[in-house]
C-alpha positions in Angstrom: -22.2 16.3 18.1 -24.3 14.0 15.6 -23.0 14.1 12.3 -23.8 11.7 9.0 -20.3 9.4 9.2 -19.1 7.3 6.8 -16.6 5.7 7.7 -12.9 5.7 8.3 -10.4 3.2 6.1 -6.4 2.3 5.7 -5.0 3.2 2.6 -1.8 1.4 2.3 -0.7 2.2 -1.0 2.9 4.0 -0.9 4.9 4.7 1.6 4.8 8.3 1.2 6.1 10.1 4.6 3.8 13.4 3.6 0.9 11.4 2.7 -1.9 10.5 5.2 -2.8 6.6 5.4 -6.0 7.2 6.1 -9.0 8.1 4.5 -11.4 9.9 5.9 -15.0 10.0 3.8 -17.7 12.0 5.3 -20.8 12.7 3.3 -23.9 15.2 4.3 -26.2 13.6 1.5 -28.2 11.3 3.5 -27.7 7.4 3.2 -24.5 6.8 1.0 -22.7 3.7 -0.2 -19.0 3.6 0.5 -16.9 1.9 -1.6 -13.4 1.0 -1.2 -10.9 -1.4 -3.3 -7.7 -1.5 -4.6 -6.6 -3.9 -7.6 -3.2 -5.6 -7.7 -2.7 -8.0 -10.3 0.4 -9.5 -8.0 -3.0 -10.6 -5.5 -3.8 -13.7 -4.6 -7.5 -12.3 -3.3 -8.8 -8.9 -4.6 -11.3 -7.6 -1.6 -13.4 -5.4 -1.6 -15.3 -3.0 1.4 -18.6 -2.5 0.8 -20.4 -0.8 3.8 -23.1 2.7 4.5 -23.0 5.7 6.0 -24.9 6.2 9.0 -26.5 8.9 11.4 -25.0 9.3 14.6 -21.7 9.8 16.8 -18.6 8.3 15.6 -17.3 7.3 18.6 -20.7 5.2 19.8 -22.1 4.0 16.3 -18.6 3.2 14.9 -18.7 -0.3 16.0 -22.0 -0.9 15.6 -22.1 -3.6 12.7 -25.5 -3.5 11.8 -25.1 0.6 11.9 -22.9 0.5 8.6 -23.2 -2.7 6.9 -25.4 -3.6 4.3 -27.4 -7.3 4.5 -27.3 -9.7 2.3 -30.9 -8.9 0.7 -29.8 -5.1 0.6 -27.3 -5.0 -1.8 -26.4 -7.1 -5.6 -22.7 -6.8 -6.1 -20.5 -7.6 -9.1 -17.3 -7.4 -10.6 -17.1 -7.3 -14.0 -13.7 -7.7 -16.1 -11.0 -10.2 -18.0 -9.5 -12.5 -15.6 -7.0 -14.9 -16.1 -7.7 -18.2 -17.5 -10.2 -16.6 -19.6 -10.2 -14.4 -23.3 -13.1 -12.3 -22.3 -14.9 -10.2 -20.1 -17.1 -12.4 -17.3 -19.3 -10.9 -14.5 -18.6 -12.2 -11.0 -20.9 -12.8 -8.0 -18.4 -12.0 -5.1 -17.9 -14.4 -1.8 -18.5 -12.1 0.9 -17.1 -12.9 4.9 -19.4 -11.4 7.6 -18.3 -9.8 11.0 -14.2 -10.0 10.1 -11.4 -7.7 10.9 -8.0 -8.2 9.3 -5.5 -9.7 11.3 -3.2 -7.1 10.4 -3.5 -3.4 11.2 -1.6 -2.1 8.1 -3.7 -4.1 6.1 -5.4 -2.2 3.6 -8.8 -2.8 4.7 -8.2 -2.1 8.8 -10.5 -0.4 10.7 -10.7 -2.2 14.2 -14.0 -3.2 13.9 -16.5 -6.1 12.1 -17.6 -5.4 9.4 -18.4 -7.5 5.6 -15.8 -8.0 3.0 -16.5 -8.8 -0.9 -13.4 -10.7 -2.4 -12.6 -13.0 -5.5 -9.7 -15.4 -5.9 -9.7 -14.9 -9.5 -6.4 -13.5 -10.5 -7.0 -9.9 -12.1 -5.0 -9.4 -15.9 -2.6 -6.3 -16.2 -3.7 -3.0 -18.6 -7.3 -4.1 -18.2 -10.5 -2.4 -17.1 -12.8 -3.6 -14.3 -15.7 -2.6 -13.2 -17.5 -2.9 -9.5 -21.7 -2.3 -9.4 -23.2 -2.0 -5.9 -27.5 -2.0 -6.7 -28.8 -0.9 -4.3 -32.4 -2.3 -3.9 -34.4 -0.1 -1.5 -33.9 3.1 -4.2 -32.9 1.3 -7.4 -29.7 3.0 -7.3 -26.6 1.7 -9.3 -23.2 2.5 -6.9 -20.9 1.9 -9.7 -16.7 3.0 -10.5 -14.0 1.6 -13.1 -10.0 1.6 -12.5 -7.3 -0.2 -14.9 -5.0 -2.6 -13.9 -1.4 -1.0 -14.0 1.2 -3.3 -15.9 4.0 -5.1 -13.9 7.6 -4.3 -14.5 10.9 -5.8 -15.0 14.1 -4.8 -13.3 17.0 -4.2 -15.8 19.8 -2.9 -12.6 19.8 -5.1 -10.4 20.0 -7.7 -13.3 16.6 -9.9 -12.7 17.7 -13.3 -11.3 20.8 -12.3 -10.0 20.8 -11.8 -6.2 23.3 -8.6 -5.8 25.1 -7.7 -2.9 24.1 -4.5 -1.2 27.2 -2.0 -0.9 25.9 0.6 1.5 29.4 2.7 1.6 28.9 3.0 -2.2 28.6 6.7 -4.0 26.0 5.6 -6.6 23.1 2.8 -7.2 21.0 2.8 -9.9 17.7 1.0 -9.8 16.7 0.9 -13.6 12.9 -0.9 -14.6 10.8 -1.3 -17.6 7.0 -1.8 -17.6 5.3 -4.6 -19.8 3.3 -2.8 -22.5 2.5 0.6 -21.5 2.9 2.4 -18.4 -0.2 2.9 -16.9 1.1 4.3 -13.4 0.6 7.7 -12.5 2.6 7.8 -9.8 6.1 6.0 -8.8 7.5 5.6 -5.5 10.7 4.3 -4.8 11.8 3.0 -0.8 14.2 1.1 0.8 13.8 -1.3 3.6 17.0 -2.7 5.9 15.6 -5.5 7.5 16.5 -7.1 10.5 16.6 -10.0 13.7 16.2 -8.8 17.3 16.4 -10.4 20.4 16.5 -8.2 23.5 17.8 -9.3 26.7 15.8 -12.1 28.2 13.7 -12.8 25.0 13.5 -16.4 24.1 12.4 -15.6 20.3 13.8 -13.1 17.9 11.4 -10.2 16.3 11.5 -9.2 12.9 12.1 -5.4 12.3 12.1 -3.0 9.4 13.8 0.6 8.6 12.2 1.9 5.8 14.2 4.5 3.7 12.5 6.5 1.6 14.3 7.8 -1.9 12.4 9.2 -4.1 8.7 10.0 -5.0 6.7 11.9 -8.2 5.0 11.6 -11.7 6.3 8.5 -13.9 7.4 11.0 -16.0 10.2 12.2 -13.3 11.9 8.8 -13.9 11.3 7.9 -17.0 14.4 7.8 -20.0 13.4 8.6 -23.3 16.7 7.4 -24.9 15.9 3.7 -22.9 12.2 3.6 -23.0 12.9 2.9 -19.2 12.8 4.4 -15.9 15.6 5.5 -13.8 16.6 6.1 -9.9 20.2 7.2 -8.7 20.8 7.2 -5.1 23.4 7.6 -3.2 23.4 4.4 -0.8 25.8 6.2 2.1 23.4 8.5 3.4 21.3 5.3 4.4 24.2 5.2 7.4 22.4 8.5 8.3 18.5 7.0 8.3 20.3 4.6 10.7 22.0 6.8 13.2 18.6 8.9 13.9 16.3 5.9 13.9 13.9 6.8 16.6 13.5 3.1 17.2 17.0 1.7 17.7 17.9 5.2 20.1 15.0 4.6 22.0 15.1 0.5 22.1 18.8 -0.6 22.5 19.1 -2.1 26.6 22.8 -3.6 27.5 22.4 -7.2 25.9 20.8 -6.5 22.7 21.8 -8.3 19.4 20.4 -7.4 15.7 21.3 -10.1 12.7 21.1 -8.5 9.5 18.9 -10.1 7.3 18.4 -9.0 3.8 18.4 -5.8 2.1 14.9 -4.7 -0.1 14.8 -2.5 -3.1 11.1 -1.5 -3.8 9.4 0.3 -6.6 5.8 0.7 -6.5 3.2 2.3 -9.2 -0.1 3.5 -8.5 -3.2 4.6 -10.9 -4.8 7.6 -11.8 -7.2 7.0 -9.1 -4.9 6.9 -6.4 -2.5 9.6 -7.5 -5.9 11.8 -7.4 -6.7 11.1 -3.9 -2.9 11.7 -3.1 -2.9 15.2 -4.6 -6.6 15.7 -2.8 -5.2 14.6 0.7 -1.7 16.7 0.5 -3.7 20.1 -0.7 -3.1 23.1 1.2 -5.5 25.4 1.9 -6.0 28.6 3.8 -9.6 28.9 3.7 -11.1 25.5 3.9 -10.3 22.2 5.1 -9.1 19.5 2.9 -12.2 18.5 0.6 -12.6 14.6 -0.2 -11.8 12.4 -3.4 -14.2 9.9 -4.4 -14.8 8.4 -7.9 -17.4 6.7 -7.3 -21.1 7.4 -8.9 -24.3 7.9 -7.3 -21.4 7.0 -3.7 -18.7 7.7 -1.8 -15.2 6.3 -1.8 -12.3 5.3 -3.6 -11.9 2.5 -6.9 -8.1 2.1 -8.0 -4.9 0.2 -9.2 -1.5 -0.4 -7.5 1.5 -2.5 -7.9 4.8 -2.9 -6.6 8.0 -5.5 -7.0 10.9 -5.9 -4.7 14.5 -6.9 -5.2 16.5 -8.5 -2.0 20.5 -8.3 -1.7 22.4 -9.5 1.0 24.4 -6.6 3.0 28.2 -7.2 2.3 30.3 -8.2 5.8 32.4 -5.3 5.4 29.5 -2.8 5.8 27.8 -4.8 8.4 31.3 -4.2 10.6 30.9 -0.9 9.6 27.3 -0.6 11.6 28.6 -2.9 14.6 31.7 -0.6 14.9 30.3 2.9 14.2 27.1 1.9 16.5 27.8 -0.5 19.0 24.7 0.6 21.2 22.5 -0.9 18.3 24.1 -4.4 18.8 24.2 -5.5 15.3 26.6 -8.7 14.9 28.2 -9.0 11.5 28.1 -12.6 10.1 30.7 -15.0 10.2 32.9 -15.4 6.6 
């Protein structure tokens, strides 16, 4: 079948079990810009995937670099906002890399193939607007969208600074956070991850694994406390001992021999934009008479401009619950630590 394709691109923005990470932009107009970026003030690089739609099947012109990326003498491309260091709005000339593919394949830009990646090291300012332009020079055509930069937040429980202790038999913990200035998130997420060492039988090195745990999701205004000015989540830690006993993972993967070191406990909140929330709604519609349509808000192209932001707090997992696991699961071969 020969279809105009656009491309396909990994959203990592929440960890939302309902929500697709990936999206999937197909457009019947003819030759179309894709656009794809997500700002983080906590960034070190802010990149940006810049490529084209092209005629042809998926499966044969997918890899095709030249196919659906844009040369050098095709495109201008700038980035215009208030970075740090600096009182007032500047205009960037991006650095571009040619023919890469992230090295990792959550990464937000993976694909599996080469393609050409816009980026600045210039650190990006919270609550403030930014804007990408993409002319296009064969048709004069300005590819252009805005997002703004969601403010970063401070945790008030856990106490900021204080490394707590993680009490997983415990009825109640509540996460409690205030933004810096306004709160320009949309949308909140709030996930758990029990992190921990493995070394299966016969391994010489020990792998790094995750559980993620996922609490609660919705509209800031689901957690936010009019009486604090803040923004509150209650969970009850014990049913985490739940995620554990039906982890596909650890009932699938635990040989005679294995042994798990717990390492440290996260507590994660992230925010996302209007922009993002928008695709989210988009992606999770449900429709009986047509297929899901796509979100883009991007003029005169295709694709999606927005703003994220997350912050984690780490606690160590006290002895007495990590006996708990060994005992109650010995097939998972976790070994408590020493006192």
């Amino acid at each position: 079948m020969k279809k105009i394709f656009v491309t396909i691109i990994a959203i990592a923005a929440l960890a939302l079990a309902s929500c697709s990470n990936k999206v999937d932009l197909y457009d019947n107009s003819g030759d179309s810009t894709v656009v794809y970026a997500i700002l983080d003030v906590n960034a070190d690089t802010t990149f940006f995937k810049i490529t084209k739609s092209f005629v042809g099947n998926v499966q044969e012109m997918g890899l095709n670099y030249e196919a659906n990326n844009y040369t050098a003498d095709e495109i201008d491309v700038s980035f215009k906002g208030v970075f740090e260091g600096s009182g007032s709005t500047q205009i960037l000339t991006l650095d571009t890399v040619s023919r890469w593919i992230p090295y990792n394949p959550e990464s937000t830009f993976y694909s599996g193939c080469m393609q050409t990646y816009y980026y600045t090291t210039k650190k990006l300012v919270e609550g403030k607007e930014y804007t990408l332009n993409v002319f296009r020079k064969a048709d004069s055509t300005l590819v252009t969208s805005k997002a703004t930069t969601i403010n970063k937040y401070n945790y008030q429980l856990p106490m900021t600074g204080i490394t707590p202790n993680a009490i997983l038999n415990k009825e109640k913990v509540t996460l409690k956070w205030s933004f810096a200035g306004e709160c320009l998130a949309s949308y909140l997420d709030v996930t758990c991850y029990f992190h921990y060492k493995e070394l299966m039988p016969g391994a010489q090195d020990s792998v790094s694994r995750t559980i993620t745990w996922s609490i609660k999701s919705g509209k800031t205004d689901a957690f936010y406390n009019s009486a604090n000015d803040n923004y509150v989540c209650s969970f009850s830690p014990k049913t985490f001992f739940n995620v554990l006993e039906q982890d596909q993972y650890l009932n699938e993967h635990s040989p005679y021999g294995v042994g798990r070191r717990f390492e440290k406990f996260e507590y994660k909140v992230s925010a996302i934009g209007e922009e993002l929330y928008e695709y989210y709604i988009v992606n999770n519609s449900s429709s009986a008479i047509q297929d899901t349509p796509n979100y883009t808000n991007v003029d005169n192209g295709v694709g999606l401009f927005g703003a994220r932001v997350s912050k984690s707090i780490f606690s160590k997992i006290i002895v007495t619950d990590q006996r708990k696991i060994a005992n109650d699961y010995p097939k998972f071969g976790f070994v408590p630590d020493a006192q």
